[in-house]
C-alpha positions in Angstrom: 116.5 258.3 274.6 113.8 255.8 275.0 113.2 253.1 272.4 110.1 251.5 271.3 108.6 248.5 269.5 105.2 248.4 267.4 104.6 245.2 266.1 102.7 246.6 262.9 101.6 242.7 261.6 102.4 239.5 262.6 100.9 239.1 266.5 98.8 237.4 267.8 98.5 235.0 264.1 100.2 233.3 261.4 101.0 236.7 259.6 102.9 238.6 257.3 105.9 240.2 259.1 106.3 244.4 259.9 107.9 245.6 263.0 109.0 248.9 263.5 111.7 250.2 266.7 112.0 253.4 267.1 115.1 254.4 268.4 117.7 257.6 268.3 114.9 259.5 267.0 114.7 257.2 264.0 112.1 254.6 262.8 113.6 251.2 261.0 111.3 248.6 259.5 112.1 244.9 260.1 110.5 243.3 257.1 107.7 244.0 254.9 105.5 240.8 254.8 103.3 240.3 252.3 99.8 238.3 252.7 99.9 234.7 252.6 96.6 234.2 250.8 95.8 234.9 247.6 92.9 236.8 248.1 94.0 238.8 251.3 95.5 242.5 251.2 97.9 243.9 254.0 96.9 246.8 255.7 100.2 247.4 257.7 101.7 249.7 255.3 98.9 252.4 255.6 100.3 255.8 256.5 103.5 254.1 257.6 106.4 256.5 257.3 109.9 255.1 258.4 113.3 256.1 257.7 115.0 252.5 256.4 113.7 249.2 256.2 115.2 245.9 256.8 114.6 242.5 255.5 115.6 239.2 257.0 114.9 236.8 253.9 113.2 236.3 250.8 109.6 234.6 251.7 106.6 236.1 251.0 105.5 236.8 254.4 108.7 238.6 254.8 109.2 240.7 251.8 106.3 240.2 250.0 104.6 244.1 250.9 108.0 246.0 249.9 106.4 246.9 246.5 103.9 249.1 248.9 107.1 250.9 250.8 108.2 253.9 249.0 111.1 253.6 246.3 112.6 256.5 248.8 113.1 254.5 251.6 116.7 253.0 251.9 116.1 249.0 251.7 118.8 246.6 253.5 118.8 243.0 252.5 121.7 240.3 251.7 122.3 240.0 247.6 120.7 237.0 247.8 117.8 237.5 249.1 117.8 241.0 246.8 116.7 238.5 243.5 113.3 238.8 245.3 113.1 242.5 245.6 110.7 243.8 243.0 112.6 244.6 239.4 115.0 247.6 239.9 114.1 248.3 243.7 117.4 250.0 244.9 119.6 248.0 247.9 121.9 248.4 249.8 123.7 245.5 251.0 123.2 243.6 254.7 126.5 241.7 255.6 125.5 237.5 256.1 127.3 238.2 259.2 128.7 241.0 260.4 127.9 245.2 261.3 127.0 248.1 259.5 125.5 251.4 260.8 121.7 252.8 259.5 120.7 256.1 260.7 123.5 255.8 263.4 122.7 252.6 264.4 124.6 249.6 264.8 123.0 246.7 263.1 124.4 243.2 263.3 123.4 240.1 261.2 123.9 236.3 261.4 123.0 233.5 259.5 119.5 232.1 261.2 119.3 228.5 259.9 116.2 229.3 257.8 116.6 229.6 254.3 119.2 230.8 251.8 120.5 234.5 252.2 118.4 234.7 255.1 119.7 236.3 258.6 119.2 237.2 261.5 118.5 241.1 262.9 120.7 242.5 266.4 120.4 246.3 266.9 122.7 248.1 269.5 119.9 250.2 270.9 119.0 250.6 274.9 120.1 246.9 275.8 120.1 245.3 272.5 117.0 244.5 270.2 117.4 240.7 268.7 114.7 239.7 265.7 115.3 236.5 264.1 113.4 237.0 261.5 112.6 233.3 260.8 115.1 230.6 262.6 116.1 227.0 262.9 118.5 225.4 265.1 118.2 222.0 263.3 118.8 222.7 259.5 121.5 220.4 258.1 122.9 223.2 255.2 122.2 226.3 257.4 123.8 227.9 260.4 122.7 229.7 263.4 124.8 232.0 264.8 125.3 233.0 268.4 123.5 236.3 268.4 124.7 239.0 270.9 122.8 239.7 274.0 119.6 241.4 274.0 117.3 242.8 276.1 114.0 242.3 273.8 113.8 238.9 271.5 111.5 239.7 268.7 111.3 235.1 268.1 109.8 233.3 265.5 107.5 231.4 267.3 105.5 229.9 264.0 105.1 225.8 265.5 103.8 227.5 269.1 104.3 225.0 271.7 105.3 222.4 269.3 108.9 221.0 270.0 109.0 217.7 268.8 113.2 217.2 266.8 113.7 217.1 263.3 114.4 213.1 263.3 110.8 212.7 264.3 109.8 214.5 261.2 112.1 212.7 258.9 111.4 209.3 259.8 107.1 210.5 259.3 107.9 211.8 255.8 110.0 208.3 254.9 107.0 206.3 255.3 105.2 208.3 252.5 108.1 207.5 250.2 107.4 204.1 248.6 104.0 205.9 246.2 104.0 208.5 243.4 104.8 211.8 245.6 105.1 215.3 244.3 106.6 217.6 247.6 105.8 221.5 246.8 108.4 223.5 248.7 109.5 227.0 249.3 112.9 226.9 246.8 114.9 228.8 248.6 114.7 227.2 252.1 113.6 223.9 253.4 113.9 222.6 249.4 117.8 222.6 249.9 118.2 220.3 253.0 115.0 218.2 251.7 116.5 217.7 248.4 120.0 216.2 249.9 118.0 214.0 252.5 115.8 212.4 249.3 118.6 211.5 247.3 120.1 209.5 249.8 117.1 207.9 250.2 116.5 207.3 246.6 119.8 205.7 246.3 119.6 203.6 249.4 115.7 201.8 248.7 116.1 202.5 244.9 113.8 205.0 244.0 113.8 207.4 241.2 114.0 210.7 242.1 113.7 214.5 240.0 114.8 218.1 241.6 113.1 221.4 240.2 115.7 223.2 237.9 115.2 226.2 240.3 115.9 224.6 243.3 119.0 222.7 241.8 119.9 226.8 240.8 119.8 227.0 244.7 121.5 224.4 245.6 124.4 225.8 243.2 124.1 229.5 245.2 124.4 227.6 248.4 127.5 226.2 247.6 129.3 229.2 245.5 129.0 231.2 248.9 132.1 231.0 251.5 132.2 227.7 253.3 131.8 229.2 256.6 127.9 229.8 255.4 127.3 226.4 255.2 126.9 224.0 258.0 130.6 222.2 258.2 131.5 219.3 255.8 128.0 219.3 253.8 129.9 220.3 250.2 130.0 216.8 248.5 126.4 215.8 249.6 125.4 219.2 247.7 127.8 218.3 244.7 126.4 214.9 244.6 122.6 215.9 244.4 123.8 218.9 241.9 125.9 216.2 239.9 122.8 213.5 239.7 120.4 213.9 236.5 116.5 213.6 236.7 114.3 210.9 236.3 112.0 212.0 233.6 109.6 209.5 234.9 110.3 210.2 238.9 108.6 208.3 241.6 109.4 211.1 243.7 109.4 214.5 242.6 110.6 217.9 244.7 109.0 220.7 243.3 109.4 224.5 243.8 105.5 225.2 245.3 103.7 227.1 242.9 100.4 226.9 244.7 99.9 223.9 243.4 96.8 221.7 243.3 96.1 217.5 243.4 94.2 218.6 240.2 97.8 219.6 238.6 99.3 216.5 239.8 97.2 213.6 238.5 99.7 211.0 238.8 101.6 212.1 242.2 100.2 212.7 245.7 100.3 216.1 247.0 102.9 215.7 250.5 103.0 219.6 252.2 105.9 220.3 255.2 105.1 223.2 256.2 102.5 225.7 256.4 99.3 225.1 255.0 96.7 227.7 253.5 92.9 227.7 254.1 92.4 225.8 250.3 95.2 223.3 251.9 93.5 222.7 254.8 90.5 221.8 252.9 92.1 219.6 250.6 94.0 218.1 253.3 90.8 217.1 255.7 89.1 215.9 252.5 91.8 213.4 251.8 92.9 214.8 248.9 97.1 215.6 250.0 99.1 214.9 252.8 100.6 216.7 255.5 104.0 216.4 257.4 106.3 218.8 259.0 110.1 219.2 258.5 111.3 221.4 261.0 112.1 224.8 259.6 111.6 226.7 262.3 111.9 227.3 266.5 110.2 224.4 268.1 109.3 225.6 271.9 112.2 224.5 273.6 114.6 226.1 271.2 113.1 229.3 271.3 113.1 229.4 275.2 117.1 228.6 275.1 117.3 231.4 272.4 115.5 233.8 275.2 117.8 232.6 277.8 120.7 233.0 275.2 120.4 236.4 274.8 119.5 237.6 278.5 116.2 238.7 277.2 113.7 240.3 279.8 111.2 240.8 277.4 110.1 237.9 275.2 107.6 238.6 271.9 106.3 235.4 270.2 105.7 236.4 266.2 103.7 234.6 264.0 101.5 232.1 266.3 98.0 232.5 268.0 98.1 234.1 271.8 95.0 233.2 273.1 93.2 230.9 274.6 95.3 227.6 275.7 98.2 228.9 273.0 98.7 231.9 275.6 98.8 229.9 278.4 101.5 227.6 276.9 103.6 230.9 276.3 103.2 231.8 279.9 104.4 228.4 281.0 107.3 228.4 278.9 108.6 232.5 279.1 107.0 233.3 282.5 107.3 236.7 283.1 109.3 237.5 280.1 106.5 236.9 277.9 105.5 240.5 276.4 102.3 240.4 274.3 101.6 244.1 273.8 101.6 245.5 269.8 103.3 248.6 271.4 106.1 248.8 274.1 108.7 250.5 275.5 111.7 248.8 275.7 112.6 247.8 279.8 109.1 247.9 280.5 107.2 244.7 281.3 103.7 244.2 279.6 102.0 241.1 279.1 98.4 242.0 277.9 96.9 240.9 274.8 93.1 241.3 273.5 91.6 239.7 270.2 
């Protein structure tokens, strides 16, 4: 039986995240973005009828429309990433690595380097179909498993053709260190590797340094899970950040982001790492915060040796422009792997896109 791919949201743009595969006469949702903007609405869910849905982690862009889904619809995430679901949504539990069947298929998950809880998607359907949801190769807390092969990879492709390392970004970010700096971050993912890599530094050049309560929570979550979820030898850096009090009066703060503005933060400068909305932009070309990456996701060359990985013959960057010079880029890097179409059948070769 022939299987096929609709990317409902989240091509062709920085997006909120719904693909469904059909497959064995069944339809399964991988994740159920919600919008990234305050005052957008997501349209994906409109008439959508599916028979399970499956979420890769807890971001808003990623499980932010489940509230739309019917209660009806069997929902698989890890527990973790559950304490996100909406209250009393039922589960059912996704192994952080390992199989299960859904409707008769064989799902398999592995931990994607991303965020906490979070995993990759592998289903055993004509070839294999690999989604990584949102990945990382370079994360110092979490790690990426080797998926199996596949014949279509479903990538996070969010940085495009950037692919400069992760010690680039780090050594950018330590020259904003020595000034009043407030850093809003998601809590559950590049907070926990940020927070270890700023109390080093605060000990080394003597800064003072404070941790949101909520991320510190994390932190704890990380490290109450089996040690083979955790990147090897990391526990005492984690014990020493979770051991280490606030500074009431911190230099440096890291902050779980709760949209927050330069206006909230009189004495502290706004410093963003990752994606930035429209109001953020703004604020940002007027002066008013600063910007620098840490690497939280596939740069290009890491998302090419993913393809190559898994054997992949068809290739779908998720959640980056495709037009223009970004297209071009993707052709240069996937040749004629690269699949742009919303719909596909699986084995088939398409590589059309329109805006």
């Amino acid at each position: 039986m022939s299987v096929h791919i609709e990317v409902l949201s989240g091509l062709g743009d920085k997006g909120p995240a719904a693909i469904v595969v059909e497959a064995q006469g069944k339809r399964l949702l991988l994740d159920a973005g919600g919008a990234l903007h305050s005052n957008d609405t997501i349209t994906w869910t409109n008439s959508l009828a599916v028979d399970a849905v499956l979420i890769s982690h807890d971001h808003i862009d990623h499980i932010g429309g489940v509230a739309e889904l019917a209660e009806d619809v069997p929902l698989y995430c890890t527990p973790l990433v559950a304490k996100a679901l909406p209250p009393n949504r039922a589960w059912r539990p996704l192994p952080e690595r390992g199989s299960l069947e859904v409707d008769g298929i064989t799902v398999t998950t592995g931990q994607a380097g991303h965020s906490l809880g979070g995993v990759w998607l592998h289903l055993a359907v004509e070839g294999g179909v690999f989604y990584s949801g949102d990945a990382c190769f370079e994360s110092r807390l979490f790690p990426f498993d080797t998926p199996p092969p596949a014949r279509v990879a479903l990538l996070d492709a969010s940085y495009g053709s950037y692919d400069q390392p992760q010690a680039h970004c780090v050594r950018a970010i330590s020259k904003h260190l020595y000034q009043p700096l407030a850093l809003p971050v998601p809590e559950t993912g590049r907070a926990l590797e940020m927070s270890l890599w700023l109390a080093e530094e605060a000990d080394q050049h003597q800064l003072t340094l404070a941790i949101d309560p909520l991320i510190r929570h994390n932190l704890a979550a990380l490290l109450a899970l089996p040690e083979t979820l955790r990147r090897p030898e990391i526990d005492v850096a984690i014990a020493s950040v979770l051991a280490r009090a606030n500074d009431e009066n911190a230099l440096l703060r890291l902050i779980s982001d709760r949209n927050d503005t330069p206006a909230q933060w009189p004495d502290h400068h706004l410093l963003h790492t990752g994606y930035l909305t429209p109001d953020r932009r703004a604020q940002l070309a007027a002066g008013k915060i600063s910007w620098q990456r840490w690497n939280v996701h596939l740069r290009a060359s890491h998302l090419v040796a993913l393809a190559e990985q898994l054997g992949a013959t068809q290739v779908v960057p998720l959640f980056t422009p495709l037009c223009d010079n970004e297209l071009t880029a993707w052709r240069s890097l996937l040749s004629d792997r690269l699949c742009t179409a919303q719909r596909f059948p699986v084995n088939s070769h398409l590589a059309t896109f329109s805006v």
